[in-house]
N, CA, C and O atoms as a Tinker XYZ file with bonds, in Angstrom:
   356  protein
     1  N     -2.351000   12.732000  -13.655000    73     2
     2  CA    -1.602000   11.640000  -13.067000    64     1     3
     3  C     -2.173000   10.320000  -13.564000    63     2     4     5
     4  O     -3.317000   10.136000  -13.979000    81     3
     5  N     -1.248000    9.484000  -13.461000    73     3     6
     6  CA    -1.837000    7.741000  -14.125000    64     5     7
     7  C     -1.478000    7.077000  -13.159000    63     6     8     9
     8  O     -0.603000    7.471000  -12.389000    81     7
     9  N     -2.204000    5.759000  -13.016000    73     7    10
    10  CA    -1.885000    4.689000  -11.775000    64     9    11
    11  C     -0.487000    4.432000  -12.085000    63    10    12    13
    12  O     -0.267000    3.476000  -11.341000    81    11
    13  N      1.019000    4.756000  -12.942000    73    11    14
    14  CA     1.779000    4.106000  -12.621000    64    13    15
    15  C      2.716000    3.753000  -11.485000    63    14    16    17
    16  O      3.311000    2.735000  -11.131000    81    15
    17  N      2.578000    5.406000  -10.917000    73    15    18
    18  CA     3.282000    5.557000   -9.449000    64    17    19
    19  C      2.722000    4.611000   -8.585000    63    18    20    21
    20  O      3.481000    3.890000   -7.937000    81    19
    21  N      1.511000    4.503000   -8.475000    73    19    22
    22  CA     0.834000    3.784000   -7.398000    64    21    23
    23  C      1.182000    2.511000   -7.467000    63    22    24    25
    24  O      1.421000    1.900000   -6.426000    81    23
    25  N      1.256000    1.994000   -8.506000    73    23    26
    26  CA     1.882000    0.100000   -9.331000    64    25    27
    27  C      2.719000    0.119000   -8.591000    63    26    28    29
    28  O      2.757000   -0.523000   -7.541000    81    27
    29  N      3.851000    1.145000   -9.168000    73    27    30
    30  CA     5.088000    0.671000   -8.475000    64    29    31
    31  C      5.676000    0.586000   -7.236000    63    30    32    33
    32  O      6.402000   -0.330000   -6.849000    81    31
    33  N      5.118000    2.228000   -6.209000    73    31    34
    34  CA     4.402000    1.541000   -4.940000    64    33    35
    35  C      4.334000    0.451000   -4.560000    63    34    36    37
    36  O      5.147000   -0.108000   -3.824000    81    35
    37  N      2.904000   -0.197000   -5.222000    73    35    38
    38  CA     2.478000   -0.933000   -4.658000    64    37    39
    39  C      3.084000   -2.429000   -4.656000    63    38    40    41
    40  O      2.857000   -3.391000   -3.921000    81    39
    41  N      3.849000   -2.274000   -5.642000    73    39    42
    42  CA     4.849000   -3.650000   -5.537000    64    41    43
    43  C      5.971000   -4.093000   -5.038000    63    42    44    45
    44  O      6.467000   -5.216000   -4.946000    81    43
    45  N      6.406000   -2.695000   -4.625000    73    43    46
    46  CA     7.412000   -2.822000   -3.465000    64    45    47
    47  C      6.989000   -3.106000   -1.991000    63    46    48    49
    48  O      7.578000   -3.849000   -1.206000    81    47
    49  N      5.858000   -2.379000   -1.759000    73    47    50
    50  CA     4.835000   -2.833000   -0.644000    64    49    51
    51  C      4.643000   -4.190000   -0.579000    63    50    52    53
    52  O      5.012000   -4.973000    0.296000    81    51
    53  N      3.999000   -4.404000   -1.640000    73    51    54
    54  CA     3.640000   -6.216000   -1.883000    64    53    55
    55  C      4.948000   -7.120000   -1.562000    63    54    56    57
    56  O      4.853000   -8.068000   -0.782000    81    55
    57  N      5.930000   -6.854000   -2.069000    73    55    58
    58  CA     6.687000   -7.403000   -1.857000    64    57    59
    59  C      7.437000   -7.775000   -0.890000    63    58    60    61
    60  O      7.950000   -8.891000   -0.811000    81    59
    61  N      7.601000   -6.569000    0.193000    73    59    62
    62  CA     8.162000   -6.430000    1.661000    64    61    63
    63  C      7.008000   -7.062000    2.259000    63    62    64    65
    64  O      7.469000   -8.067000    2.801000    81    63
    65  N      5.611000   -7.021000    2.482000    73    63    66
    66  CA     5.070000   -7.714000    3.152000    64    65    67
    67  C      4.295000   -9.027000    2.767000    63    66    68    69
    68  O      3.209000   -9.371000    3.235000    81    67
    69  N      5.062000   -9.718000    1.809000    73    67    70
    70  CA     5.092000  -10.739000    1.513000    64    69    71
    71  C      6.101000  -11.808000    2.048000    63    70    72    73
    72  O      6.108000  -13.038000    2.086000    81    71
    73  N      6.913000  -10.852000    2.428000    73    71    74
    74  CA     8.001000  -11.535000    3.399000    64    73    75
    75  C      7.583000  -11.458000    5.048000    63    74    76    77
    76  O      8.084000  -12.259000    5.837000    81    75
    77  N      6.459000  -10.246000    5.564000    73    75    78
    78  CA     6.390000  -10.925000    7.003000    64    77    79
    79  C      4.855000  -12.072000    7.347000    63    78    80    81
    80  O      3.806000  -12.252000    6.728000    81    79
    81  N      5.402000  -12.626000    8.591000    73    79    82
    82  CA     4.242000  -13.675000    8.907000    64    81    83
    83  C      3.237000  -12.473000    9.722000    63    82    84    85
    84  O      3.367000  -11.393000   10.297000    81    83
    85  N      2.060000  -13.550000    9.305000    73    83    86
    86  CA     1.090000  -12.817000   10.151000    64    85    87
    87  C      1.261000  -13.017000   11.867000    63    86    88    89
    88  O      1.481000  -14.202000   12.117000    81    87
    89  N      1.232000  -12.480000   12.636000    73    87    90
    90  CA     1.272000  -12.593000   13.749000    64    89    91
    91  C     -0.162000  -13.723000   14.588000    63    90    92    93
    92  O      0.075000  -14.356000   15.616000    81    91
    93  N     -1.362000  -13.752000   13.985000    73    91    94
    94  CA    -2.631000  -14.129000   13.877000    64    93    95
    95  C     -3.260000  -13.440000   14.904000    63    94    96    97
    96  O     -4.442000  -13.782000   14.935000    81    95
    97  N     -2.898000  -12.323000   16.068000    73    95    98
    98  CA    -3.558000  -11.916000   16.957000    64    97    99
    99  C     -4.203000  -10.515000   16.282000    63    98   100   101
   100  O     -4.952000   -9.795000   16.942000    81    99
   101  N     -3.917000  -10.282000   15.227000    73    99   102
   102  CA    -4.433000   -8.783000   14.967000    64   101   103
   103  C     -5.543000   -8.652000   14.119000    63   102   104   105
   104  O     -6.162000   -9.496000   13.472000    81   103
   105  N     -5.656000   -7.661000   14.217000    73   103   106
   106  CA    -7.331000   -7.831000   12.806000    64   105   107
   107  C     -7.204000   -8.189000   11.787000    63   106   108   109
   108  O     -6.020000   -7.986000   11.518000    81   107
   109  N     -7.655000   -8.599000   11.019000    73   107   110
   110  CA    -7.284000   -9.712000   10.057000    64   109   111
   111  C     -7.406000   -8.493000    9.008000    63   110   112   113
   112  O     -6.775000   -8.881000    8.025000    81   111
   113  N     -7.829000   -7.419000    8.788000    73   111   114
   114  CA    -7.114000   -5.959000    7.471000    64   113   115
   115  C     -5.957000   -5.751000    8.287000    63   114   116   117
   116  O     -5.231000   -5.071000    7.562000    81   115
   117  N     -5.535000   -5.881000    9.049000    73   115   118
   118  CA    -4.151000   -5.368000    9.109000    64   117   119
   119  C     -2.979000   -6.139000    8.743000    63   118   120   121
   120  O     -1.820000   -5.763000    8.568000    81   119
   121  N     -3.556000   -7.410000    8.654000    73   119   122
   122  CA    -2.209000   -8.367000    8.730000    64   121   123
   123  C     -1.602000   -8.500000    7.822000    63   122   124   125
   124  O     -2.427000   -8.277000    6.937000    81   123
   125  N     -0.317000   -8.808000    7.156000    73   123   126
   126  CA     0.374000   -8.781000    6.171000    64   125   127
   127  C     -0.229000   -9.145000    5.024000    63   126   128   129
   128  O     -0.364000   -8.392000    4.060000    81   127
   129  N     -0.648000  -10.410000    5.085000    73   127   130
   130  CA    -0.973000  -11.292000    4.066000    64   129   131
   131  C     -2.221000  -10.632000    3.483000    63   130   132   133
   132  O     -2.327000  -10.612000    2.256000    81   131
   133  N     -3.351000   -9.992000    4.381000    73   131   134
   134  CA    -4.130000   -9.222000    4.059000    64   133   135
   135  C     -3.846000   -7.964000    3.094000    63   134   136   137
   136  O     -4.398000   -7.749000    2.015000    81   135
   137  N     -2.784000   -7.118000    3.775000    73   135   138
   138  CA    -2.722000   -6.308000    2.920000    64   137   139
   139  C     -1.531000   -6.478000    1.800000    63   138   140   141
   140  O     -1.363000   -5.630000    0.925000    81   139
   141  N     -0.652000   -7.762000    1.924000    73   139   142
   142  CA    -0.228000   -8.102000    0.204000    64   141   143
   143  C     -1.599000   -8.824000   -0.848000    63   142   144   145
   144  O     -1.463000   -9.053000   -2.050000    81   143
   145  N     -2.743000   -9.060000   -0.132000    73   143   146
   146  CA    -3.653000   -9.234000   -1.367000    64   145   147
   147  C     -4.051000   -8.262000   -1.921000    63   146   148   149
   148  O     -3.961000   -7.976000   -3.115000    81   147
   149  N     -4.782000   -7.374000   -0.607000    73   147   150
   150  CA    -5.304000   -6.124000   -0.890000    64   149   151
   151  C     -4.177000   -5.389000   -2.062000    63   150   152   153
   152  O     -4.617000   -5.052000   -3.162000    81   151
   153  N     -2.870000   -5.207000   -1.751000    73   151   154
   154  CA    -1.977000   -4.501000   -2.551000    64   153   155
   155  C     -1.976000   -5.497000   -4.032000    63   154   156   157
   156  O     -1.848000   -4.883000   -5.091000    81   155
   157  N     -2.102000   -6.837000   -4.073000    73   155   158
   158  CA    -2.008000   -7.691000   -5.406000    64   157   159
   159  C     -3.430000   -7.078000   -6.600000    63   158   160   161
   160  O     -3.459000   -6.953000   -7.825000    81   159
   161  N     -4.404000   -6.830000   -5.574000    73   159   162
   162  CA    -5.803000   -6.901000   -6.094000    64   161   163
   163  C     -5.769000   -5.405000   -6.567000    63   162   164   165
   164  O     -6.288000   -5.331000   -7.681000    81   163
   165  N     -5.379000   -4.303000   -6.149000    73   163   166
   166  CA    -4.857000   -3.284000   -5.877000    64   165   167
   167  C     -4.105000   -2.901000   -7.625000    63   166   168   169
   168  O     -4.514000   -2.167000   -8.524000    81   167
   169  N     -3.013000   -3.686000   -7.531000    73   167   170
   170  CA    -2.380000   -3.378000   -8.635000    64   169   171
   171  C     -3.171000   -4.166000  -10.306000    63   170   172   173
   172  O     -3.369000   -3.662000  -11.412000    81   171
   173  N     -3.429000   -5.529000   -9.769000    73   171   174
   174  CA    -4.606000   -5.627000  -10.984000    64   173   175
   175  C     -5.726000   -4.873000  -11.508000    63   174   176   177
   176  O     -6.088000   -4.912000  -12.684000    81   175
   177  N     -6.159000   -4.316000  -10.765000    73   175   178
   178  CA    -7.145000   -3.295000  -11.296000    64   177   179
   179  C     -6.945000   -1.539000  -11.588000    63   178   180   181
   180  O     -7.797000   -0.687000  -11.843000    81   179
   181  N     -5.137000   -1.406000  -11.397000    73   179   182
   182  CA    -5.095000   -0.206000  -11.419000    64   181   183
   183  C     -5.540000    0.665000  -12.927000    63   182   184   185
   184  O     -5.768000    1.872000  -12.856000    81   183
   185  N     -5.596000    0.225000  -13.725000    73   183   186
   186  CA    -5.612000    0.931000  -14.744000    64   185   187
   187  C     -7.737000    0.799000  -15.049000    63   186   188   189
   188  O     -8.230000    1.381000  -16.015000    81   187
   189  N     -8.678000   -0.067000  -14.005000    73   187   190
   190  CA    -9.836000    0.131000  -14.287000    64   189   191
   191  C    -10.160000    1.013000  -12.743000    63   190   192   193
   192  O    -11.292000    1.252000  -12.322000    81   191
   193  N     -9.549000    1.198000  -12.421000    73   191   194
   194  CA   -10.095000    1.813000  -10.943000    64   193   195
   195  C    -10.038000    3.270000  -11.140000    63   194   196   197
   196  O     -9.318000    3.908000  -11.908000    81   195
   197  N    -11.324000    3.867000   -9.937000    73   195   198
   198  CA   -10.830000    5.732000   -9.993000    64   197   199
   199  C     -9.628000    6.005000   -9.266000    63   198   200   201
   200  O     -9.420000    5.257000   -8.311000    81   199
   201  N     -8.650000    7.051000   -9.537000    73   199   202
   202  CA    -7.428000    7.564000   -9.528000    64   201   203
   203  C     -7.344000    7.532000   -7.673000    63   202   204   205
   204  O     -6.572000    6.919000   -6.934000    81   203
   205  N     -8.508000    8.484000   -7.355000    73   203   206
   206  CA    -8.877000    8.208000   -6.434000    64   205   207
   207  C     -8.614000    7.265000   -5.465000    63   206   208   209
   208  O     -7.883000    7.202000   -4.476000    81   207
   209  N     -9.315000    6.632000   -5.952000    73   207   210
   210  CA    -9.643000    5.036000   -5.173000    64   209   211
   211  C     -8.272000    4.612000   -4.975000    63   210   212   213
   212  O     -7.833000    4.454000   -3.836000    81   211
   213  N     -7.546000    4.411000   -6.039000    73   211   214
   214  CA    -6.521000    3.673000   -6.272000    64   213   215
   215  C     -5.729000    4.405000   -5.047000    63   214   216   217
   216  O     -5.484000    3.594000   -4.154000    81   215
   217  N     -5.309000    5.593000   -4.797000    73   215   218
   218  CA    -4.483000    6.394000   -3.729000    64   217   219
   219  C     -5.157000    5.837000   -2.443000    63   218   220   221
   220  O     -4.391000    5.449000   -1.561000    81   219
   221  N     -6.295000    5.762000   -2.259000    73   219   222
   222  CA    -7.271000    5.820000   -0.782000    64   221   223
   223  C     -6.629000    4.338000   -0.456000    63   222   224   225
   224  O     -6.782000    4.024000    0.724000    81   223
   225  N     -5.819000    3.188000   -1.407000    73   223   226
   226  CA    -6.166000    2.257000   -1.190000    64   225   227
   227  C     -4.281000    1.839000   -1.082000    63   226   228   229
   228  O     -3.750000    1.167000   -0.197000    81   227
   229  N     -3.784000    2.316000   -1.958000    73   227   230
   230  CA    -2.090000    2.945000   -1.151000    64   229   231
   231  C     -2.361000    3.176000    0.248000    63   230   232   233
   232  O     -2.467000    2.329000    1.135000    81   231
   233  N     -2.468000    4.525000    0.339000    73   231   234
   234  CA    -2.333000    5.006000    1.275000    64   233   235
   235  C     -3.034000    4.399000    2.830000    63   234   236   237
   236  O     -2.675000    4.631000    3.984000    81   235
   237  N     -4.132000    3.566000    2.316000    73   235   238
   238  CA    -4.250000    2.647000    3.584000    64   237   239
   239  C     -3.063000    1.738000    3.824000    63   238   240   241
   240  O     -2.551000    1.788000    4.942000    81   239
   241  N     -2.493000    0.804000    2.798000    73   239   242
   242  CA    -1.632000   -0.192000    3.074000    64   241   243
   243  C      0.081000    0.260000    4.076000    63   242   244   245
   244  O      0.872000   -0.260000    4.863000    81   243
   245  N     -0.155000    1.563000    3.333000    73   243   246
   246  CA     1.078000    2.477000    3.608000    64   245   247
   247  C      0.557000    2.997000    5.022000    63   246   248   249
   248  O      1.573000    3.054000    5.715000    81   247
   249  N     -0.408000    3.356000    5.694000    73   247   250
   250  CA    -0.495000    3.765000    6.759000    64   249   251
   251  C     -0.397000    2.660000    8.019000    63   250   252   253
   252  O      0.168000    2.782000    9.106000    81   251
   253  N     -1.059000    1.684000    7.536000    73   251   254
   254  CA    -0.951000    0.141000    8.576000    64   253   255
   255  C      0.059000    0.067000    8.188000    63   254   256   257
   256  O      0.498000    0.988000    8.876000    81   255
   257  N      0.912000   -0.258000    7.626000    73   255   258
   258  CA     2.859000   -0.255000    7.169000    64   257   259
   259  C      3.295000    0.315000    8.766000    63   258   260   261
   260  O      3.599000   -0.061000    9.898000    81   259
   261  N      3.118000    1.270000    8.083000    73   259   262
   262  CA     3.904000    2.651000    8.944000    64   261   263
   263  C      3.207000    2.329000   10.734000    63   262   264   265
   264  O      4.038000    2.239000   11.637000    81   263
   265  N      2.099000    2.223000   10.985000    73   263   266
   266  CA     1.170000    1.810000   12.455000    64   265   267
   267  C      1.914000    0.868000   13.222000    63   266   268   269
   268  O      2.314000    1.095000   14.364000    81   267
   269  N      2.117000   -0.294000   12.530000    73   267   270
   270  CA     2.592000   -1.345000   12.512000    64   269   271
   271  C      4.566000   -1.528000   12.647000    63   270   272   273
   272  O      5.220000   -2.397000   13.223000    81   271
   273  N      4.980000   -0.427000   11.927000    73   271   274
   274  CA     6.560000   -0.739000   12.090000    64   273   275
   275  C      7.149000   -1.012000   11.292000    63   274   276   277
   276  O      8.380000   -1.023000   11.295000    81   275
   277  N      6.232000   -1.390000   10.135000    73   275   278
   278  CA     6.915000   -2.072000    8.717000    64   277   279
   279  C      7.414000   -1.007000    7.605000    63   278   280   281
   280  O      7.878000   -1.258000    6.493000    81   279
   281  N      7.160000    0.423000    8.293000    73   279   282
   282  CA     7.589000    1.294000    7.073000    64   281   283
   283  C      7.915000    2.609000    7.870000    63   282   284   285
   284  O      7.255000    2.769000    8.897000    81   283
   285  N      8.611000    3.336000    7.625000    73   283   286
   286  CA     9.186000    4.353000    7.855000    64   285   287
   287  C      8.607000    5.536000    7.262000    63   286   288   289
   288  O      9.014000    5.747000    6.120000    81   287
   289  N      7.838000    6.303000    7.681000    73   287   290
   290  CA     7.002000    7.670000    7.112000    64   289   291
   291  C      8.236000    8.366000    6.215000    63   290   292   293
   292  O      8.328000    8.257000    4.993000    81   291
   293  N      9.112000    9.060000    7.023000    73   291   294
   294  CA     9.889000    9.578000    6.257000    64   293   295
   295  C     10.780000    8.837000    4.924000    63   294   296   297
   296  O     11.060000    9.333000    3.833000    81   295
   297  N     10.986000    7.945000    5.280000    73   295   298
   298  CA    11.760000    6.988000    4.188000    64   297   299
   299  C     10.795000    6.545000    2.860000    63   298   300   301
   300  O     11.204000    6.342000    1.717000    81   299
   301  N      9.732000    6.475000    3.228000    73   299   302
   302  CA     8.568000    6.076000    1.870000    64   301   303
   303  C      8.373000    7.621000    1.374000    63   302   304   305
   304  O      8.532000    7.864000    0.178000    81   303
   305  N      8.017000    8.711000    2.320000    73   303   306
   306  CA     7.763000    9.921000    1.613000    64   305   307
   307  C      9.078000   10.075000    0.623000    63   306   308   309
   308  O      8.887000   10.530000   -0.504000    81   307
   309  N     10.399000    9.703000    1.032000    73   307   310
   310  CA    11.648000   10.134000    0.338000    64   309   311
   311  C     11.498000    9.643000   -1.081000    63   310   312   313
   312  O     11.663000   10.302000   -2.108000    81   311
   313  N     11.050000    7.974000   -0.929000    73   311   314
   314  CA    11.481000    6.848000   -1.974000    64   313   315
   315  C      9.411000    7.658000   -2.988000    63   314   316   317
   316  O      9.327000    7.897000   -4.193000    81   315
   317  N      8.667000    7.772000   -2.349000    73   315   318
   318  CA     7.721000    7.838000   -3.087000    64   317   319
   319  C      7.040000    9.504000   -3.848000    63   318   320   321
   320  O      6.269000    9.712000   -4.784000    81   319
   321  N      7.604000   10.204000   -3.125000    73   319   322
   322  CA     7.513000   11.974000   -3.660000    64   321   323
   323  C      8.088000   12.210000   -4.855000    63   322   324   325
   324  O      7.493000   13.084000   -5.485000    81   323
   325  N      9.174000   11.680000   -5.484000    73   323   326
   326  CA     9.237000   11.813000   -7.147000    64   325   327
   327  C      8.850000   11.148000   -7.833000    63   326   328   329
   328  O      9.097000   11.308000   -9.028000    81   327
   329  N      7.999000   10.008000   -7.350000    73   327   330
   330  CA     7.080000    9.524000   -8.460000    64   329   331
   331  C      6.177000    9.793000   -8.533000    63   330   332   333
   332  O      5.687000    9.546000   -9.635000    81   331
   333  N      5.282000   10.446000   -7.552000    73   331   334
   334  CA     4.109000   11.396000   -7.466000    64   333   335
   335  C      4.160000   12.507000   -8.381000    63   334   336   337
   336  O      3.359000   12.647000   -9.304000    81   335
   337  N      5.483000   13.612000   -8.016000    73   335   338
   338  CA     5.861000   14.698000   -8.653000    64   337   339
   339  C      6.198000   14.629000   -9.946000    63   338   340   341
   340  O      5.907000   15.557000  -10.702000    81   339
   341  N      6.860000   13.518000  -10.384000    73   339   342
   342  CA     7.434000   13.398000  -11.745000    64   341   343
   343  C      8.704000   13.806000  -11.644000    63   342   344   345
   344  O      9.235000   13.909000  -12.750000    81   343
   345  N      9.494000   14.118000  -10.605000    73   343   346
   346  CA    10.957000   14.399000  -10.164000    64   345   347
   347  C     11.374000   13.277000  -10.050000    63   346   348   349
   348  O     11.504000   13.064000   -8.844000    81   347
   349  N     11.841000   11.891000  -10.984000    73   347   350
   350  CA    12.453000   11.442000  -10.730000    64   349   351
   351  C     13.895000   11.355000  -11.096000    63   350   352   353
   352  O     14.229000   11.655000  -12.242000    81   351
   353  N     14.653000   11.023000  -10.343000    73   351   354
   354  CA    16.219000   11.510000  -10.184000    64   353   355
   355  C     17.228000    9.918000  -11.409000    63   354   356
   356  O     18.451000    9.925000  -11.544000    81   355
């Protein structure tokens, strides 16, 4: 596997929560703006980072997403399982 799935992920991520405000009452890793850097910083380094890492670091943004309300488990598994698999349609 290569970081590209995760890029592209991650820029749709970036992008949706680049559009919400932070609320300012929550922990400051959870808050949007937090995790569109985390996801910016994320995608700049995908091609020097471990494969690893790079997923541990999806899959956080994607889990506070999802905690939070901003993402739909089933709807990201739909949109993100053939780019994992290489099934894309």
């Amino acid at each position: 596997m290569t970081p590209e799935a995760h890029v592209t992920v991650l820029r749709r991520l970036k992008e949706e929560l680049d559009r919400l405000p932070d609320r300012g009452d929550e922990p400051s890793a959870t808050s949007a703006s937090y995790l569109a850097d985390f996801a910016r910083r994320a995608i700049e380094n995908a091609h020097t980072m471990p494969l690893d890492k790079l997923g541990r670091w999806t899959g956080f943004i994607q889990g506070v997403m999802a905690a939070r309300g901003w993402l739909d488990v089933q709807t990201e598994r739909n949109h993100t399982r053939p780019l994992f698999t290489g099934n894309q349609q």
